[in-house]
GUNU-196143 format. One line per field, with one value per residue (C-alpha): residue number from 1; residue in one letter; x, y, z. Coordinates in nm, 2 decimals, m for minus. Example, Ala and Ser with C-alpha at 12.3 -4.5 7.8 and 13.67 -1.06 7.14 Angstrom:
BEGIN
resi = [1/2]
resn = [A/S]
c1 = [1.23/1.37]
c2 = [m0.45/m0.11]
c3 = [0.78/0.71]
//
This chain:
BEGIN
resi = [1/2/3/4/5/6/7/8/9/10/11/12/13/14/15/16/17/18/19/20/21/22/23/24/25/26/27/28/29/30/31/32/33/34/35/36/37/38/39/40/41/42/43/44/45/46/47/48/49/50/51/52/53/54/55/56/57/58/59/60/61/62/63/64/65/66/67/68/69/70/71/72/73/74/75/76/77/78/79/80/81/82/83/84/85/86/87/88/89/90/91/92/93/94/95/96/97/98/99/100/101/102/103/104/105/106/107/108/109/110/111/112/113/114/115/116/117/118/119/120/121/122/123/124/125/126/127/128/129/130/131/132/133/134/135/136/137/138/139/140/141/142/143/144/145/146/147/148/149/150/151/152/153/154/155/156/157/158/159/160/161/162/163/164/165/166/167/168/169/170/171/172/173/174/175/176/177/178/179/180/181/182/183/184/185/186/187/188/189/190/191/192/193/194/195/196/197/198/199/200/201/202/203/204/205/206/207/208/209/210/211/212/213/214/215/216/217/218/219/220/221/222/223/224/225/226/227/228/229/230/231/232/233/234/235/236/237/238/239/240/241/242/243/244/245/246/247/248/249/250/251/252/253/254/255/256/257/258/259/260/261/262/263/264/265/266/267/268/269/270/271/272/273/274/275/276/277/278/279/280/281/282/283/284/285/286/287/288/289/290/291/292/293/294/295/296/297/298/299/300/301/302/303/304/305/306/307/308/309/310/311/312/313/314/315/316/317/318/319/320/321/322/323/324/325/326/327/328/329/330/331/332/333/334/335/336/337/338/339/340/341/342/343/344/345/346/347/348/349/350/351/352/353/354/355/356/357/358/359/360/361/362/363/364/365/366/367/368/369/370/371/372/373/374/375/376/377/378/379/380/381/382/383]
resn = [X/X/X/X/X/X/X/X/X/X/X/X/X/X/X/X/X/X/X/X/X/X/X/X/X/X/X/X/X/X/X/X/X/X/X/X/X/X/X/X/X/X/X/X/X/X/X/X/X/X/X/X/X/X/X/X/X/X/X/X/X/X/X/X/X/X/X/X/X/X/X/X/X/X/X/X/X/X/X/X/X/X/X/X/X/X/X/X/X/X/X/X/X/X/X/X/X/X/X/X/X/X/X/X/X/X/X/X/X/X/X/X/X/X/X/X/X/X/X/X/X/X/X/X/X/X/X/X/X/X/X/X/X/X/X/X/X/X/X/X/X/X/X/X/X/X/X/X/X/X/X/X/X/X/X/X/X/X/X/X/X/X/X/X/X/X/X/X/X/X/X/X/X/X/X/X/X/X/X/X/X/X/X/X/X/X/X/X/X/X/X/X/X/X/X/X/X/X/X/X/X/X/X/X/X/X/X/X/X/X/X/X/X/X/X/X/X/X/X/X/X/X/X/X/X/X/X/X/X/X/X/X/X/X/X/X/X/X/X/X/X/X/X/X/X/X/X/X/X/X/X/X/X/X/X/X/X/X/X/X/X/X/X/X/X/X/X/X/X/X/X/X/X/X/X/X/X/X/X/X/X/X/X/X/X/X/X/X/X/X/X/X/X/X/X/X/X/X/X/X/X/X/X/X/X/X/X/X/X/X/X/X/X/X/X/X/X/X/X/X/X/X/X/X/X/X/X/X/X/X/X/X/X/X/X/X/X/X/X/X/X/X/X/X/X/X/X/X/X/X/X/X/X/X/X/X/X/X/X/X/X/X/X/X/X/X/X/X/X/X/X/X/X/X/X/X/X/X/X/X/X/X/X]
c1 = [m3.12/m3.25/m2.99/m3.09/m2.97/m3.21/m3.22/m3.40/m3.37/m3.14/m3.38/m3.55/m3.49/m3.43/m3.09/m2.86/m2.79/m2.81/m2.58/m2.33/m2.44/m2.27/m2.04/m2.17/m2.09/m2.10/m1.79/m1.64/m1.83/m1.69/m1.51/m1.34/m1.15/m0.78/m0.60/m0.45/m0.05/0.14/0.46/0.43/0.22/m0.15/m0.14/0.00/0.33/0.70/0.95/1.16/0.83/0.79/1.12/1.09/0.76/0.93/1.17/0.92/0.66/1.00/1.07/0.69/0.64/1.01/0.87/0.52/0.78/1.10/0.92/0.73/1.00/1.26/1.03/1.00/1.37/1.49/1.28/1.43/1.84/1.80/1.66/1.93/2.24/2.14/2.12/2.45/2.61/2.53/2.51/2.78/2.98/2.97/3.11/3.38/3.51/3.56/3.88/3.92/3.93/3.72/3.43/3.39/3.42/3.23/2.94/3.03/2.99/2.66/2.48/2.63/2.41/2.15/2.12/2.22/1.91/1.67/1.76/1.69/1.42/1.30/1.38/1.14/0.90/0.93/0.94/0.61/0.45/0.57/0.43/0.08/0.12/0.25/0.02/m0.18/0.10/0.11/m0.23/m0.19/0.15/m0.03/m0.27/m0.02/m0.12/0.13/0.09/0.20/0.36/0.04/m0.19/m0.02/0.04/m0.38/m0.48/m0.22/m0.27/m0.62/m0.49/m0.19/m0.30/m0.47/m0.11/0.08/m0.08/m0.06/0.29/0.33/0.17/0.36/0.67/0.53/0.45/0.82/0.99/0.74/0.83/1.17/1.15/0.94/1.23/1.52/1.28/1.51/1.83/1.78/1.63/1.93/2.18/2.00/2.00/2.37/2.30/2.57/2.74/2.61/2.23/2.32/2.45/2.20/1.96/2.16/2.16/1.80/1.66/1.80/1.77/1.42/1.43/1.50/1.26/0.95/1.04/1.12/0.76/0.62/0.75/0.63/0.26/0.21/0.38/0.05/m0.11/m0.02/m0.13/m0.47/m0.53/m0.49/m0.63/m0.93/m1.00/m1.01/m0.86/m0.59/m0.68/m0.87/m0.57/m0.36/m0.61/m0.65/m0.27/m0.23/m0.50/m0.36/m0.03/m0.13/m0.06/0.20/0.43/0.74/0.75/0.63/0.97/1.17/1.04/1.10/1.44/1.57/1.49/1.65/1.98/1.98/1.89/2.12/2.44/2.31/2.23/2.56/2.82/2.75/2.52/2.69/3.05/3.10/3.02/3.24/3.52/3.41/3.40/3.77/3.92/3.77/3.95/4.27/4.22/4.16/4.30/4.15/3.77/3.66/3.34/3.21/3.45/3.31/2.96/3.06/3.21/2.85/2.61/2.82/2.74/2.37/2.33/2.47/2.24/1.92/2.03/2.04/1.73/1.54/1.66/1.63/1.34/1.05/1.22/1.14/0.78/0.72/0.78/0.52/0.26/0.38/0.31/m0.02/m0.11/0.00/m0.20/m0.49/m0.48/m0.43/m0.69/m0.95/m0.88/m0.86/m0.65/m0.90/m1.15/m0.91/m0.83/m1.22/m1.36/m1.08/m1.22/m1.16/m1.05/m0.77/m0.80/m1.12/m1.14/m0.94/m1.20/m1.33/m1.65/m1.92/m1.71/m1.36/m1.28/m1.42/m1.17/m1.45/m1.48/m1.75/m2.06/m2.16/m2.49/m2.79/m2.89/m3.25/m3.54/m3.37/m3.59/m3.24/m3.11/m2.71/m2.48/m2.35/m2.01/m1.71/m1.59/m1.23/m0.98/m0.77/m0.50/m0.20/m0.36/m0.28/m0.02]
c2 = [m5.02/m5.10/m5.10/m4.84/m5.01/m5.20/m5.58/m5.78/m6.18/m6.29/m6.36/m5.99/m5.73/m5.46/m5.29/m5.37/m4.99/m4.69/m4.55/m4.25/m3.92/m3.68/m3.45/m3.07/m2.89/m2.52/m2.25/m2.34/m2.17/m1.81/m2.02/m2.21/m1.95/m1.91/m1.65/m1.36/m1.40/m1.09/m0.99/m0.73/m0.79/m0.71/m0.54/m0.24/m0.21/m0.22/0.06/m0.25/m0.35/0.00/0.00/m0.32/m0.27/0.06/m0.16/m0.50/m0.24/m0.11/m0.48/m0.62/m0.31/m0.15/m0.05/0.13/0.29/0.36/0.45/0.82/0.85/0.91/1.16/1.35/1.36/1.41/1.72/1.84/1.73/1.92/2.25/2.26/2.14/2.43/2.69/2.55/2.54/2.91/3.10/2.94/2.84/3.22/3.36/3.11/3.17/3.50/3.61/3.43/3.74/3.71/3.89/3.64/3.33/3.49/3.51/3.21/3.02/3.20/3.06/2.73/2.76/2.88/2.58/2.37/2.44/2.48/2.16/2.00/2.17/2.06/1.68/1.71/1.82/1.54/1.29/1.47/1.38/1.05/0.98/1.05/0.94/0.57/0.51/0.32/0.14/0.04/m0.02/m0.33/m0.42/m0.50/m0.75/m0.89/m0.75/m0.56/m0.23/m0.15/0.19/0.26/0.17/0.36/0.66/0.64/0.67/0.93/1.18/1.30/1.35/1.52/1.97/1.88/1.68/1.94/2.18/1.98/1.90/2.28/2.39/2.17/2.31/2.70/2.58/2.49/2.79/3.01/2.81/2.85/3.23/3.35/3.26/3.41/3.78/3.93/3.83/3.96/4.34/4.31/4.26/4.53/4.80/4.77/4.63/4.55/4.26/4.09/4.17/3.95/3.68/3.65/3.66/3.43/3.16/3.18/3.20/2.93/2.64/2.75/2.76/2.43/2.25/2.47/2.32/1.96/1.97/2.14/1.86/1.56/1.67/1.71/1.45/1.21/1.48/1.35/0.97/1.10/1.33/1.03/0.70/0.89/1.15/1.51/1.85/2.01/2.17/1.88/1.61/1.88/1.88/1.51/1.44/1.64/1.46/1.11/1.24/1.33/1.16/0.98/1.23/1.13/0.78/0.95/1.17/0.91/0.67/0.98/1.09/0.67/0.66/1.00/0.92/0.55/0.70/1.00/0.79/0.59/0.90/1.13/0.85/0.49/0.57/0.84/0.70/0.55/0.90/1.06/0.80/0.90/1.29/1.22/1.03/1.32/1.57/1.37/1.38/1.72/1.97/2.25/2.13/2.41/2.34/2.00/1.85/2.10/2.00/1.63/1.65/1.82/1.56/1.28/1.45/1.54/1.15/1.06/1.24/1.13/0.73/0.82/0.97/0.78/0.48/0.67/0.89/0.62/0.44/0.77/0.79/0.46/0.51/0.80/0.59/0.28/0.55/0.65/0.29/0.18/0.49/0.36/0.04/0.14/0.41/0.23/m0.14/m0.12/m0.41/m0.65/m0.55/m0.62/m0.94/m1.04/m0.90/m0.90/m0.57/m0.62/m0.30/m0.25/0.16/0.21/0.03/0.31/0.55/0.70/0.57/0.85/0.84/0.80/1.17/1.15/0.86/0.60/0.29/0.29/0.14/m0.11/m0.10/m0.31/m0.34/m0.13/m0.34/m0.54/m0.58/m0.71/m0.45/m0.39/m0.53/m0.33/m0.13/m0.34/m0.28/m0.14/m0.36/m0.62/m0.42/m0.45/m0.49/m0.17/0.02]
c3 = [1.38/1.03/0.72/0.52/0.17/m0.02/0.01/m0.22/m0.39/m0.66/m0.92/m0.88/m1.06/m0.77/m0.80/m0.48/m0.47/m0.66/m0.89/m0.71/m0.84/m1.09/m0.95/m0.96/m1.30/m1.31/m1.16/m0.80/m0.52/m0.39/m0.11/m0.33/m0.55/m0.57/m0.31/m0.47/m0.58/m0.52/m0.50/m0.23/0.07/0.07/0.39/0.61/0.46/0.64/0.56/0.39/0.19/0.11/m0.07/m0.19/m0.37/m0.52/m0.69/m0.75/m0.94/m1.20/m1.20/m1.35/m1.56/m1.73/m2.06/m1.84/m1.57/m1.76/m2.03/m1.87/m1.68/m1.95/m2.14/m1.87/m1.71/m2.07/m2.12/m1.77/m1.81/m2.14/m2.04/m1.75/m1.99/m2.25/m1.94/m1.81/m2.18/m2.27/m1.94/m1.77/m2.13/m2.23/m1.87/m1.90/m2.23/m2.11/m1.94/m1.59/m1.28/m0.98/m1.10/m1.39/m1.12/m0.89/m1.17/m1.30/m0.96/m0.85/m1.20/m1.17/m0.80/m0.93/m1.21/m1.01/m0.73/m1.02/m1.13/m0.80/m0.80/m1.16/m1.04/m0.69/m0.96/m1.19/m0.91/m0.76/m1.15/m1.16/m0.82/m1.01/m1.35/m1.19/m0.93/m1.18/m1.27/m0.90/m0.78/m1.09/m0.93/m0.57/m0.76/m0.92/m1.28/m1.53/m1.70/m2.09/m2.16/m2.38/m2.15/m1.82/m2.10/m2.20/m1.81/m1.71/m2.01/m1.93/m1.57/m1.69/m1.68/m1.29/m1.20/m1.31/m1.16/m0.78/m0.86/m0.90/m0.61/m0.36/m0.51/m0.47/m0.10/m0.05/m0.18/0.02/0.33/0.22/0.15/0.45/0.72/0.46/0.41/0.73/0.64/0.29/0.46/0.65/0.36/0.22/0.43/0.57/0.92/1.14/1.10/1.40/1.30/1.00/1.17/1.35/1.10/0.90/1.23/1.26/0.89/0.75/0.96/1.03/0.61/0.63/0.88/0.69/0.30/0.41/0.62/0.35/0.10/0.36/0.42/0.06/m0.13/m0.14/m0.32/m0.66/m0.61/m0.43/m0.76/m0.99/m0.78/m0.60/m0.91/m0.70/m0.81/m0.68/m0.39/m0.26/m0.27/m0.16/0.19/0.19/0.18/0.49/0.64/0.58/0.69/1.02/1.31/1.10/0.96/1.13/0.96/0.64/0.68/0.77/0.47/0.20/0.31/0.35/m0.03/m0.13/0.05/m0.18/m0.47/m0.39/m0.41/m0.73/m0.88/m0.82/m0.77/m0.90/m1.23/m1.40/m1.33/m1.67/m1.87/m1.67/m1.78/m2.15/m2.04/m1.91/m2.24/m2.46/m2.22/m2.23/m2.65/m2.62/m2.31/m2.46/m2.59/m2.83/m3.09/m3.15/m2.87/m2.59/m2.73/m2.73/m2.35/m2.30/m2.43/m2.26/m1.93/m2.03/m2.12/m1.85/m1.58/m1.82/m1.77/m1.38/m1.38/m1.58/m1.38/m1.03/m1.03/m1.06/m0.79/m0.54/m0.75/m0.63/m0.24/m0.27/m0.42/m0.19/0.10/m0.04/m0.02/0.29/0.44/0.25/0.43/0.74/0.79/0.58/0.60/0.25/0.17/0.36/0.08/m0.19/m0.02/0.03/m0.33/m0.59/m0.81/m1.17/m1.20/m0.98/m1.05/m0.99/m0.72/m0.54/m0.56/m0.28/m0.07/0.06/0.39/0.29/0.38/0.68/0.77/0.81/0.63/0.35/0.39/0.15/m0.05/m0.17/m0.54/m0.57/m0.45/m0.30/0.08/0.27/0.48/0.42/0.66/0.93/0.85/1.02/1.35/1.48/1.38/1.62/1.82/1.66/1.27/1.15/1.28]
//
């Protein structure tokens, strides 16, 4: 074999070898860039990364997440503390028989339920309003309280109104099962016809608003991340719920039962200390003290709410995601083209509601055909 380096005499001037060449300016090749650096998984979720991303997105973003959450919750804790405070104040101050408890005991039920109801409807508007806030969180970017504030408010009259209309699902679910004992009640049946009705009606109440809630609870995320009215992400949250709606129910109740015992038990503890040292000042509260014991107890729901309700906002966006990736292999396209908009990235392709995988396209004269769509995945990928 011949060398191929250069030989040549001492006394000419022929170099021995030439110089090494200059390494490549210019930005690193596509292979070469940096994998993403999240916090919570890029991939189908867990139930355990489900809950954990609720918490890791509060975590990244407080002022974005705390922030809309105490507006709203504030606006809610005070509407049902003045209803409490002058329905329920005035039938107390009256004298105590059992007409006046009775009365008393039925409005504190009634605000009471409403307020429930008020707080699923809050959490349904957060689930919307902060699915921005997580669709940054997943690619390891944060989100200001102005800037989650500036994408939610021109989504805000459509979110209400999807937020609304999953509640108005629910108490029609709830009412429909509850119409024969009411006719009984009403028209003196025996007392056996009302048992009866009263056995059947309300369990069946039940099972109709909880799968009510579950098949629509995506609605709000879909409005805001894939831009539809209210009608359409009320139809495409029960499609991406079917087929998985047990786990969905299972995911949503696990997070109401831990925020449940913060919310009720460990978070407002402290005000009711303060409400008890006012009381032990004063037995008998009358004027400022009775408005004083009031507040205390208003504040103290607002703090647990506030720190509570994006927690449950977050599962339903976290759920909205992990559907997205497992029906659309859409976190394999984050993964292989980082978007620089994570929100818009979540738009919908021309055959996302079909449940297909879009189809990618060509730039206009281009004469390459486009690749063909990706196969099934692997058994086992998405589950």
């Amino acid at each position: 074999m011949t060398d191929p380096r250069t030989w040549a005499s001492p006394d000419s001037g022929t170099p021995e070898a030439a110089p090494p060449a200059p390494p490549p300016q210019g930005p690193p090749e596509p292979a070469e860039r940096d994998e993403l650096e999240t916090e919570i998984p890029l991939r189908p979720l867990g139930v355990s990364e489900i809950l954990d991303g609720a918490v890791t997105y509060i975590r990244r973003n407080p002022r974005a997440t705390l922030g809309i959450s105490a507006i709203l919750t504030s606006v809610v804790q005070v509407i049902i503390t003045l209803a409490q405070y002058f329905v329920i104040g005035s039938q107390a101050r009256a004298e105590i028989t059992p007409g006046v408890l009775a009365r008393s005991l039925g409005w504190l039920f009634i605000t009471v339920t409403g307020g429930l109801l008020l707080t699923a409807h809050i959490v349904l508007m957060l689930g919307g309003l902060l699915a921005p806030v997580m669709a940054r969180t997943l690619l390891g970017r944060s989100t200001s309280f102005g800037q989650a504030w500036r994408e939610a408010r021109p989504r805000l009259p459509r979110l209400l109104g999807a937020a609304t209309m999953v509640m108005v699902i629910v108490l029609i679910a709830v009412a429909v099962p509850l119409v024969p004992l009411v006719a009984a009640v009403a028209v003196g049946a025996p007392t056996g016809v009302a048992a009866l009705a009263w056995v059947g009606g309300v369990p069946a109440a039940a099972v109709l608003m909880v799968s009510g809630y579950v098949w629509f609870a995506l609605s709000a995320p879909i409005l805001v991340m894939e831009r539809r009215g209210v009608f359409a992400a009320l139809r495409r949250s029960a499609e991406m719920v079917r087929g998985r709606w047990w786990r969905t129910f299972g995911v949503l109740v696990l997070a109401l039962v831990i925020t449940g015992f913060a919310e009720f038990v460990v978070l407002p503890m402290p005000f009711a200390v303060a409400q008890r040292i006012v009381l032990a000042l004063r037995p008998e509260p009358r004027g400022w003290t009775l408005v004083a014991i009031v507040a205390i107890g208003a504040l103290g729901r607002i703090v647990a709410g506030t720190l509570v309700n994006p927690f449950n906002a977050g599962v339903i966006a976290m759920l909205y995601a992990d559907r997205r990736m497992r029906r659309e292999a859409f976190d394999l396209e984050l993964q292989l083209d980082p978007p620089a908009d994570p929100v818009t990235a979540w738009l919908p392709g021309p055959l996302t509601a079909a449940g297909s995988v879009p189809q990618p396209t060509m730039p206009r004269g281009s004469n390459l055909t486009p690749p063909a769509p990706p196969g099934p995945p692997p058994p086992g990928w998405h589950r």
